[in-house]
N, C-alpha and C positions, 0 to 999 in steps of 0.2 A: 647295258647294265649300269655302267655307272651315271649315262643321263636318268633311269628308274632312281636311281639312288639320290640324285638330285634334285629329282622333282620332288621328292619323300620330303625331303631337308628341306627344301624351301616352302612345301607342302607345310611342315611342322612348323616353320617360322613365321609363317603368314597367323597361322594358330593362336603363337605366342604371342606376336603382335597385338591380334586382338581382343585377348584376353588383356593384353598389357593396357590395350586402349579404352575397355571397358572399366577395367579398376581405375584407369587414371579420370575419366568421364564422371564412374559413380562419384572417387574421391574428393573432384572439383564441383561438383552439382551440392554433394555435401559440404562443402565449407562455402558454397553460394548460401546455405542457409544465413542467417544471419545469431551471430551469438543475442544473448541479451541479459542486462544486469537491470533490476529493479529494485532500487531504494528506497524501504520507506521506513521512516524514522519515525520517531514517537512522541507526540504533542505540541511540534512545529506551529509557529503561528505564521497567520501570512507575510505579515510583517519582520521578521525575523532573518531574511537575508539581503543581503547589502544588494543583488540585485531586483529585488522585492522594497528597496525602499532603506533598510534599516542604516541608518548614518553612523552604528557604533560596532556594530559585531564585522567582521572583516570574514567575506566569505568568497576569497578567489577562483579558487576552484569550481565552488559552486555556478560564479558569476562566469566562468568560461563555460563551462556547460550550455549556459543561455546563449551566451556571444557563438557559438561552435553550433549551436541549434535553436531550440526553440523556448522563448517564456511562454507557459498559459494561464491567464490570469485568471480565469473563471472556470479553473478546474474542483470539483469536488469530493472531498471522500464521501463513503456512502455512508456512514453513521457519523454522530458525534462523539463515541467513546471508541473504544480501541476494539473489543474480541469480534463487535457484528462488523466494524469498517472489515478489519480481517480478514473477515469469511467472504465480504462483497467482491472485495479483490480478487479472494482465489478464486472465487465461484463464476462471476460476473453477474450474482444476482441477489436485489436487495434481499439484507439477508430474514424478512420479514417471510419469505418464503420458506425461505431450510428452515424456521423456528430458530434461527442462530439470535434471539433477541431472549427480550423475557418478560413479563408483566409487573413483578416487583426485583426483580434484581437487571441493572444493564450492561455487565461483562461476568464473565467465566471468574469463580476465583478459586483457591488451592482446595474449597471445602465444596466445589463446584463438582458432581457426581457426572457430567456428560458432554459432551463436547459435539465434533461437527458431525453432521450424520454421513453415514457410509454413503449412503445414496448419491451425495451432491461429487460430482467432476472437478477436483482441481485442477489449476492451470496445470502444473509439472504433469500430474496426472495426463491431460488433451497432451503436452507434450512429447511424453515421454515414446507415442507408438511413432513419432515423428522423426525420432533421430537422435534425441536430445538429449544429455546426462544435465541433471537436474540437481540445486543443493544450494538449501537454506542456511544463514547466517544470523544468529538475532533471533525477538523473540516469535515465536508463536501463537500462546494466549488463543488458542480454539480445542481446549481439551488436555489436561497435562497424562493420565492416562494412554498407556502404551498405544493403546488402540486408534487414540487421536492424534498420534505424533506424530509427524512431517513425513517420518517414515515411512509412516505406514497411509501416505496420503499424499504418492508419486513421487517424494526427494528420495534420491539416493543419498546425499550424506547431510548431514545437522549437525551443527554447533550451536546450542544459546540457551535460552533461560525459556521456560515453558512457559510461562506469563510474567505481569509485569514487575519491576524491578523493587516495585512496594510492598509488594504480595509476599515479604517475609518476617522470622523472626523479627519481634520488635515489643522487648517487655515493659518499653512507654505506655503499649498503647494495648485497650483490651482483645480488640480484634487479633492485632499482631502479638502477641501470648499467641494464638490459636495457630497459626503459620509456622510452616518448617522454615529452615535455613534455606536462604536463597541458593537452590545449586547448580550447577551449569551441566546439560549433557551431552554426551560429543555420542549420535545417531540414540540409543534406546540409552547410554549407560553413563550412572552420572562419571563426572571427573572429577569435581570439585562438589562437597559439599558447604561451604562456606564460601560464598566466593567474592573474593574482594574490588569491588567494582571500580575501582581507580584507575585497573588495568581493562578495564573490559572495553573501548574501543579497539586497543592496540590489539587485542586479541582477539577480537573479532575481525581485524582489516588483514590480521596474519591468513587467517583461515579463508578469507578471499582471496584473497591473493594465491591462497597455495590451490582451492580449488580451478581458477582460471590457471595457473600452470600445468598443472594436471591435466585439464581438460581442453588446453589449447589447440589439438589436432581436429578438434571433433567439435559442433556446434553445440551448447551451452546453455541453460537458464540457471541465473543466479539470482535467487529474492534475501538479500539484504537488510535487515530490519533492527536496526540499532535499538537501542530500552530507551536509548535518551531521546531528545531533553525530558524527556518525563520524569518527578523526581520519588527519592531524593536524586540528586547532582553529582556527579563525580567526573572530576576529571584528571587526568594524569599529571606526576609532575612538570612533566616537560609543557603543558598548559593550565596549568592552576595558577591562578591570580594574572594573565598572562592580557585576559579583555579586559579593556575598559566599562562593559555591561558586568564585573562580576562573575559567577560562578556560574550562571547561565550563558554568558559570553562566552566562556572558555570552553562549555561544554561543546557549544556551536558551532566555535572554531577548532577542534579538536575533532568533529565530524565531516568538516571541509577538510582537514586533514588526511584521515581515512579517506575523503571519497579522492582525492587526489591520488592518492599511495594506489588506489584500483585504475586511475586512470591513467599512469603513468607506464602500469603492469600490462597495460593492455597495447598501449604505444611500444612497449620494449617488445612483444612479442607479436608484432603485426596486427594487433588485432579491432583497433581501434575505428578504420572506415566501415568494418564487417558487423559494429556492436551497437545495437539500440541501446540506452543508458538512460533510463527513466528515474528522477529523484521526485520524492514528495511526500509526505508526512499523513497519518491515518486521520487527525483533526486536528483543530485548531486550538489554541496554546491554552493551556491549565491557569484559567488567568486570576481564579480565586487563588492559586498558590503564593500571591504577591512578585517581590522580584524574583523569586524562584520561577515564577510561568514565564509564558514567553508574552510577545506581541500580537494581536491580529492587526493592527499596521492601523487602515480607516475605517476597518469591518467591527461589527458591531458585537459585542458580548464574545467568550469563547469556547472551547471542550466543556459539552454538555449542554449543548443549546443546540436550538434549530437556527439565530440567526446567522449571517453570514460569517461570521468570525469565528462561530462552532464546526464549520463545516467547507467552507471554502479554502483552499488550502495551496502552499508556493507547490509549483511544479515546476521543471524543467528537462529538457528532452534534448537529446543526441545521437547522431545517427550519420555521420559526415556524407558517404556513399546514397543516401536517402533523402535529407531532410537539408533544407537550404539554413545556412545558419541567420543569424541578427533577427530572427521572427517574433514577432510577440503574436499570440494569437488568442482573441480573448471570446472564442465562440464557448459555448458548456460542453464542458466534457468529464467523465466521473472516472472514477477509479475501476466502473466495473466494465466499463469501455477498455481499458486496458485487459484484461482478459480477452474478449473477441479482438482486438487490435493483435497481439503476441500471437494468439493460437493459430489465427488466421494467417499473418508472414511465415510464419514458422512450418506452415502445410498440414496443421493438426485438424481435427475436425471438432466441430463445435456441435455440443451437446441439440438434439433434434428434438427430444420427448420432454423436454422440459421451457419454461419460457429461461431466457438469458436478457437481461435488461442490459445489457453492452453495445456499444456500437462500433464499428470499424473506424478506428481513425486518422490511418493510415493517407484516404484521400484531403484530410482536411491538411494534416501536418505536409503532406507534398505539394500543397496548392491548389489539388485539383477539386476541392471542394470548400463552401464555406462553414458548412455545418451537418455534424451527424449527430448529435444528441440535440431534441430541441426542448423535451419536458424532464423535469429533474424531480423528485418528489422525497421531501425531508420528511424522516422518521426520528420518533424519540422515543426509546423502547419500542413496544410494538403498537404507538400511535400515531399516526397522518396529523403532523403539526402544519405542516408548508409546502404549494407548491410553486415549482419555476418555469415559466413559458418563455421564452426570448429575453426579452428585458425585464419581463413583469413576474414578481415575486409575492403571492397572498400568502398571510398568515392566517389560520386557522384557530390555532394553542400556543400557548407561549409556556415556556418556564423558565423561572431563575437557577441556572447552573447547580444543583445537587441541592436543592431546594423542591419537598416532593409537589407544591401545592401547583397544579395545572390553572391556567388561565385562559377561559374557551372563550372567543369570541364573538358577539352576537352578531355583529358585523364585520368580515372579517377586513383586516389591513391589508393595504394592497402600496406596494413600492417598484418603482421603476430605477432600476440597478445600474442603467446605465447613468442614468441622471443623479442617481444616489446609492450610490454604494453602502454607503452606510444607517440606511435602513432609518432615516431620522422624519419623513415628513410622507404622511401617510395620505396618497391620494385616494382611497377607495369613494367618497365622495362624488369625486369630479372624473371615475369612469366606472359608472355600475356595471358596462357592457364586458368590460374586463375580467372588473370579480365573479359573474354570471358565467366566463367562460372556462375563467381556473377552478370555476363553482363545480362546474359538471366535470370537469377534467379529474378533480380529487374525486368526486362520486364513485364515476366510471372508474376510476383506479382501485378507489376501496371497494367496490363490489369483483372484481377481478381477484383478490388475493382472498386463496384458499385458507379453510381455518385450519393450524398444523399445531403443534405441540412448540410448547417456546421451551424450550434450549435450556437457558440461562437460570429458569425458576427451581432447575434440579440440584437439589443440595442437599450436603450431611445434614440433616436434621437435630443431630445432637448435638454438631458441632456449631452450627448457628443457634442453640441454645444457648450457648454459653457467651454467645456476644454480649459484651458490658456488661457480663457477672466477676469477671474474674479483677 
């Protein structure tokens, strides 16, 4: 009887075991995911961090980032203005597809009737069946209605500004008369309806910070999206007048601050060989705003162009468990690459019934390959200005930054980028066979994209009547 009794008991231990073994199995297979924090700031030029070049903005943190991982110099966002870059990100696909573009308007604004369509897959979204608690930081700018908000488009929690940080109140200016007060909401509900921007990095780095503690037992997406440097400019006391660049300086380094204060959070709580940490900016710097914009460093024109400086953008990448540090790697690679890159480590599954212009970048950043994106192709609104092969870059249309007049070319320009980066001496001449090749390359791409509804042209009708009457 009592060896029955025994065997029962150890019978039941062996049980517990391995159930004990199996929770502990699932719970280490689940923190093998890997966390991940994506930053991306607002109107960044390339030029604008001290490891990107810039000899006066002081940007440490940022510049360990690269030393800790990877520089990529020939990263691009997908548009040149802010709500389609946006949508390219989450989606991983230009956003000339979803109609996230427009024909007379090129971003989302507060008199904007429509936002991103249901249909399109966000990252959080591919995430979220994966494991992942998801929560955005910063603006949005793809719909400010309930039904477009982060929320309700795979984040679990939101703090920030529904678009960008100009888009208010403002009885200087006829438009801004037409704008509510800039308000901040924390998930669907505002908190602030005035909100004073001086404090809004620090309150935005709190809310990182608190999400990653929160969410430190369990694997993570956190998209990060600061309003700045986009203006107007504000910076905290504790960095006002603090750079030598000014009020843009300070904004800058006030951002290498915040990204520090998350990188430090992550060091405290183990989590730092576990976390991909992508920084990089939607386009290239506001450079009509004077010293209020930023730099694009050797690149050519900025925010609102198709040349390199509209669109080419500082990037940097970490990953210590993953990613060999001191890299520079200047193969193309875009923003909606990062989409299939994330969803793919992460075990998510990528969207099958639609195209995804993204590409895995995972083998390139580990060495095991040179290159996963090889054709690039710039939109300006919903028109094929430029495209990019390897080195070689044709232009098609040109425009002057917020300037509506298109400039079509009847022969189109053709630049070799690694020879000239900045877009100055135009060989189309001396390789026809070149232009011929990027010729059909743009063809075939624009007969490829389907006619859909653009997005952007949906507005209060009454309410942009009253543009420059009031």
């Amino acid at each position: 009887m009592k060896n029955l009794i025994l065997e029962k008991s150890k019978f039941k231990m062996r049980i517990a075991q391995t159930i004990l073994f199996l929770f502990l199995a699932i719970s280490l297979n689940a923190q093998k995911k890997p966390n991940v924090i994506l930053i991306f700031v607002d109107d960044l030029g390339y030029g604008d961090l001290g490891c990107f070049g810039h000899p006066i903005i002081k940007t440490p943190n940022l510049d360990k980032i690269a030393q800790n991982g990877a520089k990529l110099t020939s990263f691009y966002a997908a548009a040149n203005v802010c709500s389609p870059s946006r949508a390219a990100l989450m989606t991983g696909r230009l956003p000339v597809r979803s109609g996230m573009t427009g024909k007379n308007y090129d971003v989302l604004f507060p008199y904007s009737t429509n936002g991103l369509p249901k249909y399109e897959i966000t990252m959080p979204e591919a995430l979220k069946p994966a494991g992942y608690s998801t929560g955005m930081v910063g603006k949005w700018h793809m719909g400010y209605q309930k039904e477009f908000l982060p929320t309700n488009n795979g984040f679990d929690y939101y703090y920030g500004i529904p678009y960008s940080n100009d888009m208010r109140y403002d009885s200087s200016r006829p438009r801004g008369r037409l704008f509510p007060k800039l308000y901040m909401l924390e998930n669907e509900k505002i908190v602030e309806n005035d909100y004073d921007q001086t404090k809004m990095t620090k309150d935005y780095t709190n809310k990182v910070v608190d999400f990653i503690e929160k969410n430190k037992n369990n694997p993570f997406f956190m998209y990060y999206a600061p309003n700045f440097p986009h203006t107007p400019l504000y910076a905290s006391k504790d960095f006002l007048g603090k750079s030598k660049r000014g009020l843009y300086g300070d904004v800058v380094e006030e951002l290498d601050w915040s990204v520090g204060k998350i990188m430090e959070t992550l060091k405290k709580n183990n989590l730092e060989e576990n976390t991909l940490v992508i920084f990089t900016s939607d386009n290239g710097p506001w450079t009509i705003r004077g010293v209020d914009g930023g730099s694009a460093g050797l690149l050519k024109w900025g925010k609102g162009s198709c040349w390199e400086g509209g669109m080419r953008v500082p990037a940097v990448i970490q990953w210590p468990s993953k990613i060999a540090p001191n890299q520079t790697i200047d193969c193309i690679s875009t923003t909606m690459d990062l989409f299939t890159t994330i969803v793919k480590l992460a075990g998510g599954q990528l969207p099958t019934d639609r195209v995804i212009d993204g590409n895995d970048l995972m083998p390139v950043w580990t060495g095991k390959a040179n290159e996963a994106t090889e054709t690039f192709f710039f939109y300006n609104k919903n028109e094929l200005f430029a495209v990019r092969k390897g080195a070689w870059k044709m232009h098609l249309k040109s425009v002057v930054p917020y300037v509506p007049e298109i400039t079509l070319y009847q022969t189109p320009l053709l630049y070799n980028l690694e020879h000239d980066p900045s877009e100055q001496f135009n060989v189309a001449a001396k390789y026809p066979e070149i232009v011929n090749e990027l010729q059909k390359l743009a063809d075939d791409h624009s007969k490829s994209i389907p006619k859909v509804h653009y997005i952007f042209d949906d507005v209060d009708n009454e309410i942009v009547s009253k543009l420059g009457r009031n």
